[in-house]
N, C-alpha and C positions, 0 to 999 in steps of 0.2 A: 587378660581380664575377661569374663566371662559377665560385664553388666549388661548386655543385651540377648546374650542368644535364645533365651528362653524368652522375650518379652511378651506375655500372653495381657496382660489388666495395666490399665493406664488409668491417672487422676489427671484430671487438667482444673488448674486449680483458679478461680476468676476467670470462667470461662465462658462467661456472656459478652462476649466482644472481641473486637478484634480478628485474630488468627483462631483467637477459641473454637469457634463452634465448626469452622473448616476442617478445624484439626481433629479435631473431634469423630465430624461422622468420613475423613478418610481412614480415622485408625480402625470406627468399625468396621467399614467398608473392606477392610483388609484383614478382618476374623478379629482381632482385638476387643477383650470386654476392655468398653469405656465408660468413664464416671465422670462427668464433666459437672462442678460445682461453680455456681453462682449464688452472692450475698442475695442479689435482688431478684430472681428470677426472670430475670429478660435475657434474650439473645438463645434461645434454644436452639438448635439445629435440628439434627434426625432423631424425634423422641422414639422414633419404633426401632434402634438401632442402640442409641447411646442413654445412659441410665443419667440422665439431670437431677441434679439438688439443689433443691435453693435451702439459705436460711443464713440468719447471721452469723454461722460456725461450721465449723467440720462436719460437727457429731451428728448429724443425721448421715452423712457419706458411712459410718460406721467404722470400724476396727479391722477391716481388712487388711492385706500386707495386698500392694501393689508392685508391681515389677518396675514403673517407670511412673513418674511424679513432673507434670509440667509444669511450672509456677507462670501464668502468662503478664504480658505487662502491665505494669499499675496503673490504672487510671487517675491518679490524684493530680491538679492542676496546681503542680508546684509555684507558678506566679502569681495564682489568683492567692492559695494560700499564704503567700510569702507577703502583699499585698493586702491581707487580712490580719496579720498577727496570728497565724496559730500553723503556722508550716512547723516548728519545731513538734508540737504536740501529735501532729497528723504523720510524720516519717515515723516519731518514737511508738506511736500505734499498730502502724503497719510495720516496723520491723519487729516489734515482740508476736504479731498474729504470725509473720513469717518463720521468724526461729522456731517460734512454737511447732510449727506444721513443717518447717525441714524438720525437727530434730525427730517428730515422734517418725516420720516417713524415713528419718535414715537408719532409726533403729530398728524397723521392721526389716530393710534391705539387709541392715547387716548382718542380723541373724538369720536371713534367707542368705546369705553371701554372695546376691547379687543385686544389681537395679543400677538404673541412670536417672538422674535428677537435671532437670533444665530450669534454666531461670532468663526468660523471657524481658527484654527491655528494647526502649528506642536509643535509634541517636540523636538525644536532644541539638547536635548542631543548625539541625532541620529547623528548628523552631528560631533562626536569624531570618529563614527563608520562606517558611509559613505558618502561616497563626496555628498553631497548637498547641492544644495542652501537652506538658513535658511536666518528667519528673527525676529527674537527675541525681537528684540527692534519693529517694528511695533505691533508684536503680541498682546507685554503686554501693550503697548500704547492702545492697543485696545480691551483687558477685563478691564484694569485700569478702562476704559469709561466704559463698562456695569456695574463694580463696583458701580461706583459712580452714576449712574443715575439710576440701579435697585428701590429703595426706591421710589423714587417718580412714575417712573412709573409702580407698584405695586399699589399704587395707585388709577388707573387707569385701575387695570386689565392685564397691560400688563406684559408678562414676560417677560427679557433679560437673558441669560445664553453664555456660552462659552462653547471652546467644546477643548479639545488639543490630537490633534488625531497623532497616528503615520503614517510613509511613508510609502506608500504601494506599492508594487516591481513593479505593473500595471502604475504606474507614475514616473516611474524612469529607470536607465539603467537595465536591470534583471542582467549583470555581475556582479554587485558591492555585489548583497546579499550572495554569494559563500565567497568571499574574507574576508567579514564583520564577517563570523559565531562567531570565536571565542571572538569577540568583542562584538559580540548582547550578548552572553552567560555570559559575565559578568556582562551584562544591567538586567538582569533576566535569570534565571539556564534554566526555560520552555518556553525562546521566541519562540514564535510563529508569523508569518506573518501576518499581516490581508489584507481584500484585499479592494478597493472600493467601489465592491456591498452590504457588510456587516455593511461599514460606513455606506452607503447611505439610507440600508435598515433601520439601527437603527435610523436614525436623521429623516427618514419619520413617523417612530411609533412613534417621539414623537411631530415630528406638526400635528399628527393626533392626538393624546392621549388627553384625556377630563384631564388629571394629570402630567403637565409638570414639567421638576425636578425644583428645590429651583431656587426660584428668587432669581439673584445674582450670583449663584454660577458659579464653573468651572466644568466639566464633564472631569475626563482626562481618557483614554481608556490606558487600561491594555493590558497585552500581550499575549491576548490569541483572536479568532476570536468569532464575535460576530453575533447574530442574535435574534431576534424578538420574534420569537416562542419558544427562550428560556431563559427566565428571561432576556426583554429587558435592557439593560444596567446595568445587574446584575455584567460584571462584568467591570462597568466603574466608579469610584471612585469621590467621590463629594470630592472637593476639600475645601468645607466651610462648618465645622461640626457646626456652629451657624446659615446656614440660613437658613429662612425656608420662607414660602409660601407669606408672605407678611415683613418680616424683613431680609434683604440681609445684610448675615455675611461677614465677611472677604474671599476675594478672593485668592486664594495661585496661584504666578503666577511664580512656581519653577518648577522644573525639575518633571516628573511623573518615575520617575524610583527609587524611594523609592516606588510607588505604585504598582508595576507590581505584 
């Protein structure tokens, strides 16, 4: 499969937060045009490097074909929603903006006959162990999708994959990981924190990578920090032991703390 060797233009899609805007100015950093979109225009990173959009849609991003498309993870506060009465209307939103924007970004790959597509989420298990907002049900709504449309467009050349990354203290209150210890410890005996640079760095090695992992699959990060120069994603756990380069196995969209 030939979905990354050329990857020259990247989207990062909700990309005011989080891993976003790290990810962002290391792809430029690393010659990559990047286009990193946000609804609200916060969270900018490197404006003299990477090309920012705000607005409440795509269509200012434009009609370009991109070579690789990062969906980052959802901000919606699935308890407060759930809590409010209106959780089912707020997933049904956000999974028709989603489809809409994989389906028009995988028809541009496939008629370029190459591109990788990531889709970005937590492991809500975290959220028994500290206050945060989680969104669980968008999540798996939206590896469900790379699941079922991996095959075909394999096809096509193009890879989709998932990614279910933990919270990283850099994105959160710093108070809460003191009070958490004794809860992380029974998530995994050797938790460790990872931090944003470390995500960003690994999910750059692999839209650079000429050997992207299993079409299909999930990638869930382990609990130890990670980095590039050393057995990139050695230690992030595929979550589909039947897929492989052009047949998408079964997607596991369970908790990673059997993995850690």
């Amino acid at each position: 499969m030939s979905a990354s060797a050329s990857t020259k233009s990247v989207l990062i899609v909700d990309a005011g937060h989080g891993v976003g805007p790290l990810l962002a100015d290391l792809l430029a950093a690393r010659g990559l045009e990047v286009v990193a979109w946000t609804p609200d225009g916060v969270g900018a990173g490197d404006v003299a490097k990477v090309r920012w959009v705000s607005g409440p849609d795509l269509a200012a991003v434009g009609a370009a074909p991109f070579d690789a498309v990062v969906f980052n993870a959802s901000t919606l506060d699935e308890g407060a929603l759930l809590a409010a009465g209106t959780l089912a209307d707020a997933v049904a939103a956000d999974g028709a903006f989603f489809l809409e924007t994989l389906q028009t970004a995988a028809r541009a790959m496939m008629e370029a006959g190459r591109g990788q597509i990531w889709v970005l989420g937590f492991d809500d298990s975290f959220a028994y162990y500290l206050p945060i907002p989680i969104a669980p049900v968008t999540h798996h709504v939206r590896i469900g999708a790379v699941r079922a449309l991996a095959k075909e467009l394999s096809r096509f050349g193009v890879a989709a994959n998932a990614a279910v990354l933990q919270p990283a203290p850099e994105a959160t209150d710093p108070s809460i990981w003191p009070e958490a210890r004794a809860g992380l410890a029974s998530y995994a005996q050797k938790f460790k924190t990872v931090s944003l640079a470390s995500i960003a760095d690994t999910l750059a090695f692999w839209l650079r990578s000429e050997a992207p992992p299993l079409n299909g699959s999930g990638r869930c990060q382990s609990n130890a920090n990670l980095s590039p120069l050393n057995a990139p994603w050695a230690r992030w756990s595929n979550l589909s032991r039947r897929a492989t380069a052009t047949q998408p196995g079964r997607l596991s969209v369970g908790s990673c703390s059997r993995l850690g």
